[in-house]
C-alpha distance (Angstrom), angle and dihedral (degrees) to the residues before:
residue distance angle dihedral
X1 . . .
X2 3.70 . .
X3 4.09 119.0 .
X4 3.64 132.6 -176.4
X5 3.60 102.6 -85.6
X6 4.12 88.1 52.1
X7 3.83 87.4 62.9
X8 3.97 97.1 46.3
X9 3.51 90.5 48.5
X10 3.85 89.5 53.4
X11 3.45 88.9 43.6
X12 4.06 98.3 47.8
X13 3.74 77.2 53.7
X14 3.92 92.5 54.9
X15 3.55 107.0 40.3
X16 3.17 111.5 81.3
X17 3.84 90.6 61.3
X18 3.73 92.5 58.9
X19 3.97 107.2 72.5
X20 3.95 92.5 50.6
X21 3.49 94.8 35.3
X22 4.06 93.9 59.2
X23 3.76 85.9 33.5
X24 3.52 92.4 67.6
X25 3.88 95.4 29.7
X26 4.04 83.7 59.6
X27 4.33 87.6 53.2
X28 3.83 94.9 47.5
X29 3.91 90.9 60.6
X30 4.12 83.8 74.4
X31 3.61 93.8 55.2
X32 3.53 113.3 86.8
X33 3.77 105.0 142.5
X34 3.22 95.0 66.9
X35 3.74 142.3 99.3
X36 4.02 125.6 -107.0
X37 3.74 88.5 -120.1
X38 4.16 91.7 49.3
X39 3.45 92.0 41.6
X40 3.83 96.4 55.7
X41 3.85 99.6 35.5
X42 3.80 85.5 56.9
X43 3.92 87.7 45.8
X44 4.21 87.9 59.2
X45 3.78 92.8 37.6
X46 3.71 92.4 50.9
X47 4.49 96.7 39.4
X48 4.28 83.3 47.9
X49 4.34 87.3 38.4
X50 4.33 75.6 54.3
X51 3.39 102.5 47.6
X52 3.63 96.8 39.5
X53 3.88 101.7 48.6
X54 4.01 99.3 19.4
X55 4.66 84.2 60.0
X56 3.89 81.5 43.6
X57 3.58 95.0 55.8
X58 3.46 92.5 38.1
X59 3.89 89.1 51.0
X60 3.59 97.7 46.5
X61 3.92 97.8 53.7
X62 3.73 100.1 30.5
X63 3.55 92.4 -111.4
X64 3.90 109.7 175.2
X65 3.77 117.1 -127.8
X66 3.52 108.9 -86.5
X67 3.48 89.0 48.5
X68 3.58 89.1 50.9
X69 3.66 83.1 48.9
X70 3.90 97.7 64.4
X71 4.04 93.6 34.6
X72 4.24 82.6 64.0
X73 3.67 97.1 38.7
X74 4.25 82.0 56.3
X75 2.98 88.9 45.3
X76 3.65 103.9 55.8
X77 3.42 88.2 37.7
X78 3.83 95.8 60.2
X79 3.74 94.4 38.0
X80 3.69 90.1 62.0
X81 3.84 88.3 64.8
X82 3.40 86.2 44.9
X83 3.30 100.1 63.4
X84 3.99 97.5 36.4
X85 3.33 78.0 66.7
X86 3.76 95.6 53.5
X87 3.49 98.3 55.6
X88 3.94 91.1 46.0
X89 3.37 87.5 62.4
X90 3.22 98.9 41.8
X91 3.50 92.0 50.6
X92 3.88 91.7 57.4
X93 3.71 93.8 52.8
X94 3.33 91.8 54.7
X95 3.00 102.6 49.7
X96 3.68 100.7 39.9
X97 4.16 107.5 9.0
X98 4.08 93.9 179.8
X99 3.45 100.6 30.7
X100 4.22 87.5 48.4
X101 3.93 88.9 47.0
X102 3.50 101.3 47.5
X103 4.37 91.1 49.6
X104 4.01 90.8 52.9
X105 3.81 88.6 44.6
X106 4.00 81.2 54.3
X107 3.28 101.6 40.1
X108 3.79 91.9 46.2
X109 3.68 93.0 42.2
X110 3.86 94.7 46.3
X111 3.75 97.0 -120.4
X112 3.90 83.8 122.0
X113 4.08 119.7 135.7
X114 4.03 110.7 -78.1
């Protein structure tokens, strides 16, 4: 028979997963162009992106948990852009290294079209 302190152990065991988890769920509702393989690789790499830095941050200023909490739900949240963002680009290099190269070298240099 399961009792109460079975389930908040289980759930001690589960909740740190949560915040980065609907963090990143939250920033892979923008990314429609996209495939289903893209989209959940850069789900996992943002929830472990979460975990990883959001318990670091938390660590390193003594934040307490449901602080720590928020900071990975951001986190995963904004590391799903990220990452869109990644594969666009690294979608455009392949596809087109020189071409790719030379508009970011405009872009960053301001040469862009007026």
């Amino acid at each position: 028979m399961i009792d109460k302190s079975d389930l908040r152990t289980a759930w001690d065991v589960v909740s740190p997963f949560v915040p980065p988890a609907l963090g990143a769920l939250l920033g892979l509702r923008y990314a429609t162009h996209r495939s289903p393989r893209d989209r959940m690789v850069s789900w996992l790499l943002a929830v472990g992106a979460g975990l990883y830095l959001g318990g670091a941050v938390g660590e390193f200023y003594g934040l307490g948990p449901r602080v720590t909490g928020g900071v990975m739900f951001l986190i995963a949240m904004l590391a799903m852009e990220l990452f869109a963002v990644l594969v666009a680009a690294l979608r455009q290099l392949a596809a087109d290294p020189a071409g790719a190269f030379r508009r970011w070298l405009d872009a960053w240099l301001g040469r862009g079209e007026q």
